[in-house]
N, C-alpha and C positions, 0 to 999 in steps of 0.2 A: 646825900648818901655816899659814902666811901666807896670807893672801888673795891677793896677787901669785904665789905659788905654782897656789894653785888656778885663778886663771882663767890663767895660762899653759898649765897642762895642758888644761884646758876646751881652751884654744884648740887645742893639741896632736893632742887629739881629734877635735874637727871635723872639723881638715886630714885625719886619718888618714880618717876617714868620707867625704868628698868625694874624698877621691885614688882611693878605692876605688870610690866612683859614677865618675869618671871613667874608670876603669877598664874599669869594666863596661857602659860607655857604647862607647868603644871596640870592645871587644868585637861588641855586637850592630851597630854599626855594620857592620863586616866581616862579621859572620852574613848582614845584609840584603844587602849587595855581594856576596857570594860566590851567596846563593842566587839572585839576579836573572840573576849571571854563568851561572850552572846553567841557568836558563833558557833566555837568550839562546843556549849552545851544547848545550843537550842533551846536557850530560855526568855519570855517573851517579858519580864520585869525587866530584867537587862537591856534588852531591845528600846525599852520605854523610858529609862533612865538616858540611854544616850541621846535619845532623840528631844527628851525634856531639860538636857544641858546644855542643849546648841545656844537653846537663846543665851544664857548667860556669859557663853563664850561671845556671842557678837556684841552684847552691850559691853563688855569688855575689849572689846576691838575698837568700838566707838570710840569711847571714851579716853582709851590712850591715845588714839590719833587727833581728839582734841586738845589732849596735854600737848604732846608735842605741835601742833600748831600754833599754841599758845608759846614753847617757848618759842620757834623760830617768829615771832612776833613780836615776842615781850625782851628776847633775850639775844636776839639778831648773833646767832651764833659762827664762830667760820671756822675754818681746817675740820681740823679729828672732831673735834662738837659737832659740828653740822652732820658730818659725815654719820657722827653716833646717831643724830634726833632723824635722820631720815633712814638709816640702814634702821632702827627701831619701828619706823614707821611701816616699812617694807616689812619686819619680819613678822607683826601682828598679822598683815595680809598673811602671808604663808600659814601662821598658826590658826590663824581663823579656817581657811581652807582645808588645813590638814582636821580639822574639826568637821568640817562638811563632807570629809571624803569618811569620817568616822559614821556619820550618820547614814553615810549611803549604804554601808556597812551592814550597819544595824537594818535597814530597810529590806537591804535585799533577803538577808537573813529572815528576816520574817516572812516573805514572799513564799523564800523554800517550803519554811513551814506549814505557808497555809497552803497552797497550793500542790505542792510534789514533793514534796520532804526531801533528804538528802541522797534518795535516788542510788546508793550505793557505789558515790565518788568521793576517792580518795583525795583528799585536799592537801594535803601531807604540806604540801609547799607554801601555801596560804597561810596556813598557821607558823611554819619557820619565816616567812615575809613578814609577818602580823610581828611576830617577835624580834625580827632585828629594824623593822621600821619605827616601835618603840625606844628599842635599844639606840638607836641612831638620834632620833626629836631628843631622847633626854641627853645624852651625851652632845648633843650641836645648843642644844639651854646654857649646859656647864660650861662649854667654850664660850661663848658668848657673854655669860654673865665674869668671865675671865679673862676675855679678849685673848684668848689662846690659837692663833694661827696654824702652831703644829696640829693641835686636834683638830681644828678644821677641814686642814689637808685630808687629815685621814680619815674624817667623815665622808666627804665629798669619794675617797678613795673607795670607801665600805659599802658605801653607796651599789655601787658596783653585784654586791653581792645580794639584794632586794631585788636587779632586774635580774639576776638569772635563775632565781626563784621562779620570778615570775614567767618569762621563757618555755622553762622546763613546766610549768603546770601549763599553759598553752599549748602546748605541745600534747600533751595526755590528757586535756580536753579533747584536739581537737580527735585524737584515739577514741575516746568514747563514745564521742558524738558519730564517727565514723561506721561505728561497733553497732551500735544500739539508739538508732533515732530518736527512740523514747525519752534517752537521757538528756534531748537538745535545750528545752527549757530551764531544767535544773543547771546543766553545764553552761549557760548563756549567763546564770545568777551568778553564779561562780565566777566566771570570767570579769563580771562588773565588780565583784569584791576584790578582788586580785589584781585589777588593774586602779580601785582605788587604796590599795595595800602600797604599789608601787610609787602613786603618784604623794603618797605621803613620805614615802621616803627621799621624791625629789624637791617636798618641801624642806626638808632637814638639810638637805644637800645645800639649798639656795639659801638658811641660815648662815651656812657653815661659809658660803661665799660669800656671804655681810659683812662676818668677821674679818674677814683680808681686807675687804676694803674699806673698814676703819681706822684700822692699825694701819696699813700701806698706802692707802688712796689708789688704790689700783682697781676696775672696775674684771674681774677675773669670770664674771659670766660669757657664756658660750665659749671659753676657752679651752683647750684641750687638758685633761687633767696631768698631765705631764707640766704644760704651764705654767698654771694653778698652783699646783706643788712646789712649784721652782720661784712662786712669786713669795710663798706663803713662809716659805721655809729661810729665805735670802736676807 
């Protein structure tokens, strides 16, 4: 077999591995939209629709991470290739999880209902979290499926703005709970959506850090985002 052979296929492959993370990027994307939607209207189909998608988001986790197994096996890949088949590997983890923080979502949501309904807390900040930690996974998908470092950067950077959401509704929980003891159980369900709102937005962030170090070889986690920027951007 030709070497113009094999790396056509190599290439072949990739694409089929990335079409499939985008896929499943998709996916949890609309997991996190639907279950915020659940939220926001207290509707108990919605609640059951995210929670009846999880499986498919993980058998799709599986399954990519057996492609790429298969090429680092089949196709012993090195530099930027490797780098790609394991930052791919790594970012299924994230999106799987930001899929699990979707469902936790939906659970808790359903709690309030049955249990204490929404107790008359304003979530105000939940819902803008809910909405730029969307905004955030699909735009760190687009870089990625672009290998776009400047967006990167500025995902990681946006980021930023998900945990002071989440801060400031912390903060007016813990007002409530202060106010009116009664509100402790409902503000306690709150607080578990809010800080899984946040922690999907640190899975977008930890895309957006793949992407540098595909293109750069520079491993840019736990760095300071001042760093980060300076590596992403050079």
């Amino acid at each position: 077999m030709s070497d113009k052979h094999l790396s056509t296929q190599f290439d072949a492959d990739l694409n089929a591995v990335n079409t499939k993370l985008l896929q499943m990027g998709g996916l949890v994307e609309a997991q996190i939209a639907t279950a915020m939607k659940a939220l926001a209207e207290f509707d108990t189909n919605l609640i059951d629709q995210v929670i009846e998608r999880e499986l498919q988001i993980n058998a799709l986790e599986v399954e990519i991470d057996a492609d790429c197994n298969n090429i680092i096996a089949r196709r012993q890949p090195t530099a930027r290739d490797l780098r790609l088949v394991m930052a791919i590997s790594k970012t299924i983890t994230n999106l799987e999880r930001a899929g699990d923080e979707a469902e936790k979502i939906a659970r808790r949501t359903r709690h309030i209902m049955e249990e204490t309904g929404a107790g008359g807390i304003n979530y105000a900040e939940v819902k803008l979290a809910g909405e730029l930690a969307v905004a955030l996974l699909r735009q760190s998908l687009d870089a990625f499926a672009r290998l776009d470092t400047a967006a990167a950067a500025r995902i990681v950077k946006d980021d930023q703005a998900i945990d002071d959401e989440f801060r400031a509704f912390v903060r007016k929980l813990i007002t409530y709970m202060m106010e009116d003891p009664r509100t402790i159980s409902v503000a306690l369900d709150f607080l578990f959506i809010a800080k899984a709102v946040e922690r999907i937005g640190d899975h977008a962030k930890n895309i957006a850090e793949f992407i540098i170090y595909i293109v750069k070889g520079t491993d840019v986690r736990h760095t300071s985002r001042e760093a980060m920027e300076k590596e992403a951007l050079s």
